[in-house]
C-alpha positions as CSV (number, residue, x, y, z in Angstrom):
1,X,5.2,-2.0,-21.0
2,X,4.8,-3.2,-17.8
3,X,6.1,-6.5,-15.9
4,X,5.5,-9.0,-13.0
5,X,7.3,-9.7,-9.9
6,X,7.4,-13.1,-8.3
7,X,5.7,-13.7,-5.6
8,X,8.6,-14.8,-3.5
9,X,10.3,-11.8,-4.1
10,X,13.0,-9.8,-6.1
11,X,16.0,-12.6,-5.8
12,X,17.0,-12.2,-9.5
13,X,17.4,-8.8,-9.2
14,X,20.1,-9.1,-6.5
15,X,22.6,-6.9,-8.8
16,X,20.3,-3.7,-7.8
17,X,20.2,-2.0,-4.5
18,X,17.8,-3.5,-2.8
19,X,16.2,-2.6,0.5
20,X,13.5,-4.8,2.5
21,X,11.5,-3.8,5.4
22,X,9.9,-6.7,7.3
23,X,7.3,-7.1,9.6
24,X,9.7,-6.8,12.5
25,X,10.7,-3.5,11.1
26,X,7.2,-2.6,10.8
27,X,6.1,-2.9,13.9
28,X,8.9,-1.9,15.9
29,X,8.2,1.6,14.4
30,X,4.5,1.5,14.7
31,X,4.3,3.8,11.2
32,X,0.3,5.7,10.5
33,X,0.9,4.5,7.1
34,X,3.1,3.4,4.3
35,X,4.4,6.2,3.8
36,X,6.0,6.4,6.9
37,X,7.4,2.8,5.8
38,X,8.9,4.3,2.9
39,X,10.3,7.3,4.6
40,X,12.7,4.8,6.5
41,X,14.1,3.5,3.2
42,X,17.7,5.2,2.0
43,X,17.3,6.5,-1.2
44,X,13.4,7.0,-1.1
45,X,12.0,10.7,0.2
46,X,8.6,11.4,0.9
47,X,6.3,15.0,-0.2
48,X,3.4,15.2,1.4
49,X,0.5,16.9,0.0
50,X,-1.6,16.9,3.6
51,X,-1.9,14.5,6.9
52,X,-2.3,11.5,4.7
53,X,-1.9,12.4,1.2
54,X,1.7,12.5,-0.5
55,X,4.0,10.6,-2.8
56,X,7.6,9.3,-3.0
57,X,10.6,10.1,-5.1
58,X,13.1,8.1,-6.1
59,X,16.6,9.4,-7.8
60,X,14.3,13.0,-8.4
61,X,11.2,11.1,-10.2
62,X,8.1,11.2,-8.2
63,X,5.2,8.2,-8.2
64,X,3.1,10.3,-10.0
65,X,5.6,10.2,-13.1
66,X,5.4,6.6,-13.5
67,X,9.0,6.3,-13.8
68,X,8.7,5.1,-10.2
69,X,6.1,2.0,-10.6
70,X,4.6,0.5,-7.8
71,X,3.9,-2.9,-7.3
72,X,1.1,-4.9,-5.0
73,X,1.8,-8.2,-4.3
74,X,4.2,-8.5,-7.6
75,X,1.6,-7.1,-9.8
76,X,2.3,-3.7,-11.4
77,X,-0.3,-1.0,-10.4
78,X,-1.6,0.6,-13.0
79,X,-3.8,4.3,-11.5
80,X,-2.9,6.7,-9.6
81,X,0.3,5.8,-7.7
82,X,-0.4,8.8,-5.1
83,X,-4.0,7.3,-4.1
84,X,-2.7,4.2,-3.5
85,X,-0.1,4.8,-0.8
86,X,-2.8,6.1,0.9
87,X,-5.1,3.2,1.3
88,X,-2.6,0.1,2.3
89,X,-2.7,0.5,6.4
90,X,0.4,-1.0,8.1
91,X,-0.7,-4.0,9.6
92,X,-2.2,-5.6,6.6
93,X,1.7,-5.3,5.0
94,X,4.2,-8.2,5.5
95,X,7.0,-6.1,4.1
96,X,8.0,-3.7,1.7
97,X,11.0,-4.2,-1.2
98,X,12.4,-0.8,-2.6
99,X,14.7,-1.6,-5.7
100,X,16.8,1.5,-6.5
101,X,18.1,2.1,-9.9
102,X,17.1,0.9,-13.4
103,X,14.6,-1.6,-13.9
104,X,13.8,-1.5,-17.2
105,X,15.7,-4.5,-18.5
106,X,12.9,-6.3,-17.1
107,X,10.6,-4.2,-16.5
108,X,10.3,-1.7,-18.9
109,X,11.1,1.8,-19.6
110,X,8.7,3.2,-16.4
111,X,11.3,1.5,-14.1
112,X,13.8,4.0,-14.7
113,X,14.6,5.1,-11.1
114,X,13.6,1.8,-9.4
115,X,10.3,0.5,-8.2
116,X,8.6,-0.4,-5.4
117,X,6.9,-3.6,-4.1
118,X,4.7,-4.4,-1.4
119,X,3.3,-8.0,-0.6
120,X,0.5,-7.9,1.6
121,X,0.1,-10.0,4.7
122,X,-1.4,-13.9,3.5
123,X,-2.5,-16.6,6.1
124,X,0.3,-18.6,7.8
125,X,-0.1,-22.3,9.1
126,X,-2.2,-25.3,8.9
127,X,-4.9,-25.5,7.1
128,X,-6.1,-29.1,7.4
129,X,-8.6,-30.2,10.0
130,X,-12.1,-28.4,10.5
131,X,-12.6,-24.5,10.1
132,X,-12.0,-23.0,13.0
133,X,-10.9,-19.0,13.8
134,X,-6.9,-19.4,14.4
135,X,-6.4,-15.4,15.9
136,X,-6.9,-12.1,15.7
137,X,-6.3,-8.8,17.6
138,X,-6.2,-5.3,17.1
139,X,-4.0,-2.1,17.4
140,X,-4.3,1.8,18.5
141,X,-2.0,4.5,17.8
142,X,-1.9,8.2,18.7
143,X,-0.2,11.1,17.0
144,X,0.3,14.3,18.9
145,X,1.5,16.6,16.0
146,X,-2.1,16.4,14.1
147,X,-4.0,14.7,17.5
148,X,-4.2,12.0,14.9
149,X,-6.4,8.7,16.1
150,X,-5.3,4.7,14.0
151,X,-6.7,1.3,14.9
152,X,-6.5,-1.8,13.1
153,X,-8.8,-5.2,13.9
154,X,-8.3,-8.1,12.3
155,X,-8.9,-12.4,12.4
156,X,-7.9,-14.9,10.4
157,X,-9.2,-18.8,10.3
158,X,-8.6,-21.9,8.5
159,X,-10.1,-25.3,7.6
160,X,-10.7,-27.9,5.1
161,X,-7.7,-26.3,3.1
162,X,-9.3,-23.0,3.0
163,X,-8.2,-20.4,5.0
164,X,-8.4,-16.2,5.5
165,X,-7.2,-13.5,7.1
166,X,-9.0,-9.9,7.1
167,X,-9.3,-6.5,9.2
168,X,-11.2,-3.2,9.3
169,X,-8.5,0.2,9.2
170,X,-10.1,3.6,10.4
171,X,-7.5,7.0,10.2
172,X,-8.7,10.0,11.9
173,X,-6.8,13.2,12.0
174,X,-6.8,16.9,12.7
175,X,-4.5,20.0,10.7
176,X,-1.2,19.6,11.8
177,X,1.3,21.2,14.6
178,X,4.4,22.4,13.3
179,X,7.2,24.6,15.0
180,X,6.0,27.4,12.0
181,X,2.0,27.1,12.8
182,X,-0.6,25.1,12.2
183,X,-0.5,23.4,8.8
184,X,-4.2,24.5,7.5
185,X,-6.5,21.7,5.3
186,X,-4.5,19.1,6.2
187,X,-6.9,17.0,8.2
188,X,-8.3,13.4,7.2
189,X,-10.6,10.9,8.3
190,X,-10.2,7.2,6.4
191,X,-11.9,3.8,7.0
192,X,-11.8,0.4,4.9
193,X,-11.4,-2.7,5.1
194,X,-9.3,-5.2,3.5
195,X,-10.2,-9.7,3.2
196,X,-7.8,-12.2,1.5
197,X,-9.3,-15.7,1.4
198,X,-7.1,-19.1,0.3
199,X,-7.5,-22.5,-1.1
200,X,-4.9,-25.2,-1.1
201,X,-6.1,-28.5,-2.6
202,X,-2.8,-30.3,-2.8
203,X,0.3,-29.7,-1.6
204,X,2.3,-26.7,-4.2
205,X,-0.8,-25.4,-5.4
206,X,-2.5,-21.8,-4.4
207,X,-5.7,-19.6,-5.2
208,X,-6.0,-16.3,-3.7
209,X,-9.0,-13.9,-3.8
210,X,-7.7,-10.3,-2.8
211,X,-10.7,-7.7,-1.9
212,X,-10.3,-4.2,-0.6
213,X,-12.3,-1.1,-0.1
214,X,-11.2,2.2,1.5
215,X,-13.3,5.7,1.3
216,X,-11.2,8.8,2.6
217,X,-12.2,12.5,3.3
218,X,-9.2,14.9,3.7
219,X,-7.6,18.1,2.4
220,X,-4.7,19.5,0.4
221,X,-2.4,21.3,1.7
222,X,-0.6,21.7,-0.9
223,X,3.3,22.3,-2.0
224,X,3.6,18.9,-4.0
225,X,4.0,19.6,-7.5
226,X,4.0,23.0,-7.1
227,X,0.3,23.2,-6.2
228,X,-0.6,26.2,-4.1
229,X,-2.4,25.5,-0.7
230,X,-4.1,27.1,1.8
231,X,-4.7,30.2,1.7
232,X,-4.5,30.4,-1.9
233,X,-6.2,27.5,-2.9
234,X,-8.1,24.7,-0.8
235,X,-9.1,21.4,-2.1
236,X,-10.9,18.9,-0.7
237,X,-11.2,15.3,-1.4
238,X,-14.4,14.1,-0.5
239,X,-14.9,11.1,-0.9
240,X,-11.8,9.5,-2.3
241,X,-12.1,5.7,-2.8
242,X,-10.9,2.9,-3.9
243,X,-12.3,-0.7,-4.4
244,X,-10.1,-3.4,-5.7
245,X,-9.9,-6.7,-6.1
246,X,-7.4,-9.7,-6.9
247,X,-7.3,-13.7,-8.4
248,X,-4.1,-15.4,-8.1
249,X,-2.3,-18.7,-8.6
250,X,0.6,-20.3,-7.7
251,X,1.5,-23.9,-8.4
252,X,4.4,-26.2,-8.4
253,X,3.8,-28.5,-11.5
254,X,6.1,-31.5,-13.7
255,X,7.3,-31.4,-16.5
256,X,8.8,-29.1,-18.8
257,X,7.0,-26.0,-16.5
258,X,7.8,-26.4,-12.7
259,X,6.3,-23.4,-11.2
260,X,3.4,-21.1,-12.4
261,X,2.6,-17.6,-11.1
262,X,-0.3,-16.0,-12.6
263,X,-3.3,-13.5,-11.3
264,X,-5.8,-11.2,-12.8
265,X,-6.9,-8.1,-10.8
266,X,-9.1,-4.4,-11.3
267,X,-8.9,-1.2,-9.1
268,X,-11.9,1.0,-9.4
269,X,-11.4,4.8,-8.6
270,X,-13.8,7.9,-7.7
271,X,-13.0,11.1,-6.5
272,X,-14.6,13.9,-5.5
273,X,-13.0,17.1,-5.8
274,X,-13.9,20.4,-4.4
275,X,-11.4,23.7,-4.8
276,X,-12.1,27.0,-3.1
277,X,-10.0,29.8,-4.6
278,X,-8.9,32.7,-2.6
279,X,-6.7,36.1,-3.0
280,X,-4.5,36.9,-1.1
C-alpha cells in the first residue's frame, strides 16, 4: 500500500517531526549530491557504498528495506530506493522534506520509520506574453578528497502559458583520500539530463510533463549491507541508468471538489553488473 503527498507539501502531517531543507539551505552548502542533503538532516544517516553510491537510514531501517519510502515530487517511488538518490543532482531540487516516525496511518505499513520527499525545481513567474528564454546559468564544484569534478547548466523560458525549465548534470570522480588510505573502486563518472515543461490555460489549473535520463559508471566499495569490497570482492556498475518520466495535474475547481491533484508516471531501470572475486 502505498500513498500520495500533496504537492504543496506535508502540512497535515504537522504532528510528526518534520525537517525541510530549502533552496537557501541548498546552496549555501553547495552538496555533490542528495545525499549530502540528507546527511544534514537530524535523524537521517547516510552508508555509502562508493563515491556516489549509498543509502539512508532512518530509526535503523535503511532505503533499501522500503520501510523508509521515498517520494518525488509527492509520488511514491516504487524501484530501487538506492539508485535513485543517485541520479537527482542538487540544483534541479527545490527542497527536501524528511518526516521522522510513523507514517503508516496514511501511508501505509512501508512508512514505518518516516519517509522522505523531494519536490523538484518547477518554473517560477509569468507566463503570459510571447515565448521568450527567461534565464539560465550554470554551476562548478570541486572535491579534493576523491579530486571529484560537478557542473550543472540549465535555462528556463516561458510563453503563451507554457513555460520550462531544464539542465544537463555531469559527476566525475576518482577513488577516495581518507586519513586510513585510499578507498579502492570507489570512483564514478555520471551524466544526464533532466526537462520539466508546463501548461497553464486558466488561472488554478496545471499540467506538468517530468522527463529524466541519467547513465552512471562507478564502483563498489563495499561495507553497506555487509557486502565485502575491495580486495575481496569488486563490482562494477557499468552502465547504471535510469529514464523516467512524469504527467501531472493540478487544478482548483467548484463545486463539491475544490482542488484535484493527480499524475501518472514510469521509471525504467538497467544495470550492468560486473563482480571480480579475489582471495585474500
Amino acid at each position: 500500500m502505498g500513498g500520495r503527498l500533496p504537492q504543496a507539501g506535508i502540512p497535515h502531517l504537522a504532528e510528526q517531526s518534520i525537517t525541510v531543507v530549502d533552496r537557501a539551505q541548498i546552496e549555501a552548502t553547495s552538496p555533490t549530491g542528495l545525499l549530502d542533503i540528507l546527511a544534514s538532516v537530524p535523524g537521517v544517516s547516510v552508508a555509502r557504498s562508493g563515491g556516489i553510491g549509498g543509502q539512508i537510514y532512518l530509526r535503523g531501517f535503511s532505503s533499501n528495506s522500503f520501510r523508509s519510502p521515498m517520494f518525488i515530487d509527492g509520488d511514491r517511488f516504487r524501484g530501487r530506493n538506492t539508485l535513485q538518490l543517485n541520479y537527482l543532482a542538487p540544483d534541479e531540487v527545490e527542497r527536501v522534506e524528511v518526516i521522522r516516525g510513523p507514517g503508516s496511518v496514511v501511508y501505509g505499513s512501508e512508512a514505518l520509520t518516516g519517509l522522505v520527499n523531494v519536490v523538484t525545481r518547477s518554473y517560477t513567474g509569468d507566463t503570459s506574453g510571447p515565448f521568450r528564454f527567461t534565464g539560465g546559468g550554470w554551476s562548478t564544484g570541486y572535491g579534493s578528497a576523491a579530486s571529484s569534478f560537478t557542473t550543472y547548466d540549465w535555462v528556463k523560458g516561458a510563453g503563451q502559458g507554457f513555460d520550462f525549465i531544464g539542465g544537463f548534470a555531469g559527476r566525475w570522480g576518482g577513488d577516495y583520500q581518507t586519513s586510513l588510505g585510499t578507498v579502492p573502486n570507489s570512483d564514478y563518472q555520471s551524466v544526464g539530463g533532466n526537462i520539466k515543461l508546463g501548461y497553464s490555460p486558466d488561472i488554478g489549473q496545471r499540467l506538468e510533463l517530468s522527463l529524466r535520463s541519467y547513465s552512471e559508471v562507478d564502483g563498489r566499495a563495499g561495507g553497506v549491507g555487509g557486502a565485502p569490497g575491495a580486495p575481496y570482492l569488486q563490482v562494477r556498475q557499468d552502465p547504471n541508468q535510469v529514464h523516467s518520466a512524469r504527467i501531472a495535474y493540478t487544478g482548483e475547481l467548484d463545486g463539491l471538489v475544490k482542488h484535484v491533484e493527480s499524475s501518472f508516471y514510469v521509471n525504467y531501470f538497467d544495470t550492468k553488473l560486473e563482480g571480480v572475486s579475489n582471495s585474500v
